[in-house]
Wavefront OBJ file of the C-alpha trace (Angstrom):
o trace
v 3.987 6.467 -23.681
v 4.759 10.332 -24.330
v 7.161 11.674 -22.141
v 5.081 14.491 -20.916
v 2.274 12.135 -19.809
v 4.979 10.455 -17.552
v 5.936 13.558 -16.336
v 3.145 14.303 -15.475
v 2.733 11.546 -13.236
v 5.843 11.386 -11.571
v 5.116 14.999 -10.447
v 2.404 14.063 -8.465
v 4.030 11.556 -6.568
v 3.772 12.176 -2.504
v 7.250 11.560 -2.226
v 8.708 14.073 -5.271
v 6.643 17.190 -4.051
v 9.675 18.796 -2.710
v 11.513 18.081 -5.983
v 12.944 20.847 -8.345
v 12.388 20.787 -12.151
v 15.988 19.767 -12.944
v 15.604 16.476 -11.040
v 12.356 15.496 -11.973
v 13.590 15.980 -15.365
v 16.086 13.356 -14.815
v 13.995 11.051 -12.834
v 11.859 11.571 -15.609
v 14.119 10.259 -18.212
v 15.255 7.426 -15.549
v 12.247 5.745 -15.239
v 10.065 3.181 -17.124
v 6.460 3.425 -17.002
v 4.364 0.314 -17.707
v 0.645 -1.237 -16.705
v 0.105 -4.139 -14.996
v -2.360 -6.332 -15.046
v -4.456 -7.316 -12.076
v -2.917 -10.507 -9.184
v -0.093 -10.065 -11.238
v 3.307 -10.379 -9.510
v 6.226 -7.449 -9.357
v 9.059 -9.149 -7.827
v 9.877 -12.269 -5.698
v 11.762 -13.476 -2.867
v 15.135 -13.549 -3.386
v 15.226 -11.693 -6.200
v 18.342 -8.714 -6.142
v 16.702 -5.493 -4.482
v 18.042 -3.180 -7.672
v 15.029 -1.217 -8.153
v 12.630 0.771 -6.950
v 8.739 1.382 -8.135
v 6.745 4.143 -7.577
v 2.613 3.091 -7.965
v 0.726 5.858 -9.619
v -2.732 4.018 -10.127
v -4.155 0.403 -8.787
v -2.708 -1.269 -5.283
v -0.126 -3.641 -4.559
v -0.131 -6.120 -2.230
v 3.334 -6.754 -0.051
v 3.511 -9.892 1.525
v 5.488 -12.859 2.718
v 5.195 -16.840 3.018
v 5.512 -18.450 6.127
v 7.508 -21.318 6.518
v 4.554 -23.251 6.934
v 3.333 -22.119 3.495
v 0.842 -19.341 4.736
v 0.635 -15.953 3.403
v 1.398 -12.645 5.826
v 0.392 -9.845 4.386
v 2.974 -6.533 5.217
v 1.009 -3.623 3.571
v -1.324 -2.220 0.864
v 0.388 0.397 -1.467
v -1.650 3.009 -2.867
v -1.337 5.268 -5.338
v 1.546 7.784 -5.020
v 3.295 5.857 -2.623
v 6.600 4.065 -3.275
v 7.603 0.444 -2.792
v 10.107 -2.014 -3.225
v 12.594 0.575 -0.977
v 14.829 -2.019 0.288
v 18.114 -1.355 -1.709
v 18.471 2.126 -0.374
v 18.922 0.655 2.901
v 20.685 -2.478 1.964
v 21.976 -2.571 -1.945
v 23.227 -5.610 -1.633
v 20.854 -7.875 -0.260
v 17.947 -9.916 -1.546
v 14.306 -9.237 -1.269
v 12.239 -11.209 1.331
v 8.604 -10.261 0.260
v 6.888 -10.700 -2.677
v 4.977 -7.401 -4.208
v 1.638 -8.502 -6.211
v -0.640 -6.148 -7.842
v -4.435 -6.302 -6.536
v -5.982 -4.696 -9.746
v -4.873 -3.009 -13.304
v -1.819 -1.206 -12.130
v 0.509 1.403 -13.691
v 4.051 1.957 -11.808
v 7.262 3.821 -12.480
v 10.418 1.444 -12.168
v 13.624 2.687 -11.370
v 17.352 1.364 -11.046
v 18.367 2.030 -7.272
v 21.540 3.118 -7.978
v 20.142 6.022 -10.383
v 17.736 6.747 -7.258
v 20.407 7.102 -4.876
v 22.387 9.355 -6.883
v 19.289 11.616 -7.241
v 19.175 11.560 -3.211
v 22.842 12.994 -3.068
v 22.219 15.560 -5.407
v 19.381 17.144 -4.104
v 19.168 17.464 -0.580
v 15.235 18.288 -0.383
v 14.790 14.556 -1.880
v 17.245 13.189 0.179
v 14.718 14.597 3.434
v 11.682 13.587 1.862
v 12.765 10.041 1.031
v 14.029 10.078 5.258
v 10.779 11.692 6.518
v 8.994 8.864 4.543
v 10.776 5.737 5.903
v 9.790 6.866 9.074
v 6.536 7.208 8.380
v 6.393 3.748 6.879
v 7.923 2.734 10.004
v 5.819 4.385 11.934
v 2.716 2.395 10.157
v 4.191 -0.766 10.883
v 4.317 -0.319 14.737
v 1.270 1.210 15.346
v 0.107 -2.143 14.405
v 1.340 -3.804 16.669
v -0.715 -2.920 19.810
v -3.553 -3.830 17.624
v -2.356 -7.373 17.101
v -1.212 -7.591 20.756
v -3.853 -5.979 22.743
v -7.550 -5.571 20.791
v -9.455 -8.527 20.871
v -10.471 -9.843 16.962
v -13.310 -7.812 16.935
v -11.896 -4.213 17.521
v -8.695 -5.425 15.097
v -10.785 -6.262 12.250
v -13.379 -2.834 12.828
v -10.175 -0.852 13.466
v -8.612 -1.949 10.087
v -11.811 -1.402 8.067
v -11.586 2.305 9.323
v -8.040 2.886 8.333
v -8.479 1.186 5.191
v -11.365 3.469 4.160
v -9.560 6.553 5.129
v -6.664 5.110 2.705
v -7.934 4.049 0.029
v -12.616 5.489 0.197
v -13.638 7.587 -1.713
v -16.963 9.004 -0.160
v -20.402 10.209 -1.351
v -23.988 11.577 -0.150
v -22.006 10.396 3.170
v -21.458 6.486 2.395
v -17.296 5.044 2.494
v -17.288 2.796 -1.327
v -13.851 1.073 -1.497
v -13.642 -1.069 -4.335
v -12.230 -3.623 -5.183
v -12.494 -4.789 -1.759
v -10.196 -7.036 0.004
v -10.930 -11.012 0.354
v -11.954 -11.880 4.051
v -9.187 -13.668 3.950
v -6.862 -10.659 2.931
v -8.763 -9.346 5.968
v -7.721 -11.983 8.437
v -4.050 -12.070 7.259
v -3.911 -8.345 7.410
v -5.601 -8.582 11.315
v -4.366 -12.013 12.331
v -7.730 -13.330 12.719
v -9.270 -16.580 11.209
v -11.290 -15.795 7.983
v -14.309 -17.701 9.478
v -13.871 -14.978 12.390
v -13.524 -12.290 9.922
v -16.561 -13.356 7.963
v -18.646 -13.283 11.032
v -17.856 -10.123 12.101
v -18.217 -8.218 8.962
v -21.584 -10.159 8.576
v -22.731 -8.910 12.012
v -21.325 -4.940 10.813
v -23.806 -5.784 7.662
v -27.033 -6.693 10.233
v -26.654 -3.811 12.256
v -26.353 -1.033 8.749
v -22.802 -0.107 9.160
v -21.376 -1.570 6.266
v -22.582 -3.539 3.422
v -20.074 -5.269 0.982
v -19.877 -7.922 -1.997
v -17.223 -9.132 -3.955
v -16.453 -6.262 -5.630
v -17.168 -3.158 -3.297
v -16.878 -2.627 0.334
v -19.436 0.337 1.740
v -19.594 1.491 4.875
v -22.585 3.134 5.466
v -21.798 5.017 8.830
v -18.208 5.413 9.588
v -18.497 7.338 12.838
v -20.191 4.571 14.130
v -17.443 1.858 12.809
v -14.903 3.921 14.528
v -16.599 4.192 17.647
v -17.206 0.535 17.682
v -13.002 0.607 17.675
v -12.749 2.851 21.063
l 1 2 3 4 5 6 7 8 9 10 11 12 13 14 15 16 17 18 19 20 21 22 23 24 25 26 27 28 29 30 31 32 33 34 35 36 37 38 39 40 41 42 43 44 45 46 47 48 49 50 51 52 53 54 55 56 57 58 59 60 61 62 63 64 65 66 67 68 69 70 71 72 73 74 75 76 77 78 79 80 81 82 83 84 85 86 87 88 89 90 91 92 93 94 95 96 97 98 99 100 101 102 103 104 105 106 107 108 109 110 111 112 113 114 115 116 117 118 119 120 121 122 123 124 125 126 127 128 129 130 131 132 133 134 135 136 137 138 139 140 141 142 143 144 145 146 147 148 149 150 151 152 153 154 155 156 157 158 159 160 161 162 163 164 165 166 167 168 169 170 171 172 173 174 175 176 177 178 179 180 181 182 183 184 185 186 187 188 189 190 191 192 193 194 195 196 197 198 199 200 201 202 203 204 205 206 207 208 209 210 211 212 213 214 215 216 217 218 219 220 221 222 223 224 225 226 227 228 229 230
């Protein structure tokens, strides 16, 4: 691929907006670029956390196995997000989650070491990388009172607005998300039953609010689905 096309991409990366020409230029020439296919997977457990991957087009799916062999879904990545962060905070440890594309992907991959040294030298990258951990962070715990406190129906109505604010794209005033998630995906994301999740998006269909197959999700009145969260 032609190094101005990755260029390109890399500078319109959420996380590199702050970033002057001289280090994108050497992010630029620090990185690999490559597509991957779709339910394809990134990296393992256990596997040495020595890079880092920035997603520029598709989704990635982070998740982790039980010890009873079920699947617990972490996050969604979208496009111009970063993943696979865990050896800036520890270098030396192993990963514990496995990172699996959902569609045709194309990332950046990067050595963690070269990303660190970027960080030191350039102190707007260094803030923006901060800033964005605690966002992530931030994600993560906001689920919890969801999990904790809203009974299956408002967890699985209250994820299907978030998600379409993520990842919709809207038109003539209907939500299309595609591809869209498994009711399964659904129920590991909101810790409900897929049988429960199934009935509940089946009841959203009845009532006009969303319609969906395997391939698209639209939801044809959003105010309403987040009211139904309230």
């Amino acid at each position: 691929m032609a190094q101005e096309t990755k260029f390109w991409y890399l500078k319109h990366f959420n996380i590199l907006e702050a970033v002057d020409k001289a280090t994108m230029m050497k992010l630029n020439d620090m990185t690999t670029m490559s597509t991957v296919k779709a339910n394809q997977p990134i990296y393992f457990p256990d596997e040495q956390s020595a890079s880092i991957f920035f997603l520029k087009e598709g989704r990635v799916k982070i998740s982790r196995i039980s010890p009873e062999g079920q699947e617990i879904i972490l996050d969604i990545i979208g496009p111009g997000e970063l993943f696979g962060e865990l050896g800036l905070i520890d270098p030396n440890s192993d990963r514990d989650e496995i990172a699996q594309t959902m569609e045709e992907t194309l990332i950046c991959t990067m050595r963690v070491k070269d990303f660190e040294s970027l960080m030191m030298g350039d102190p707007n990258l260094n803030l923006k990388v901060t800033k964005w951990m605690g966002l992530r962070l931030r994600k993560f715990e906001e689920r919890i009172p969801d999990l904790m406190f809203k009974d299956v129906n408002k967890r699985i109505v209250g994820f299907l607005a978030k998600y379409a604010e993520e990842f919709g794209k809207i038109k003539d005033g209907v939500v299309t998300i595609r591809p869209a998630l498994s009711h399964q995906d659904i129920g590991y994301l909101t810790g409900c039953a897929r049988q429960t999740v199934t009935t509940v998006l089946n009841k959203l269909r009845s009532d006009e609010i969303i319609d969906f197959d395997r391939k698209h999700l639209l939801i044809k009145d959003y105010n309403k689905l987040k009211t139904l969260y309230n």
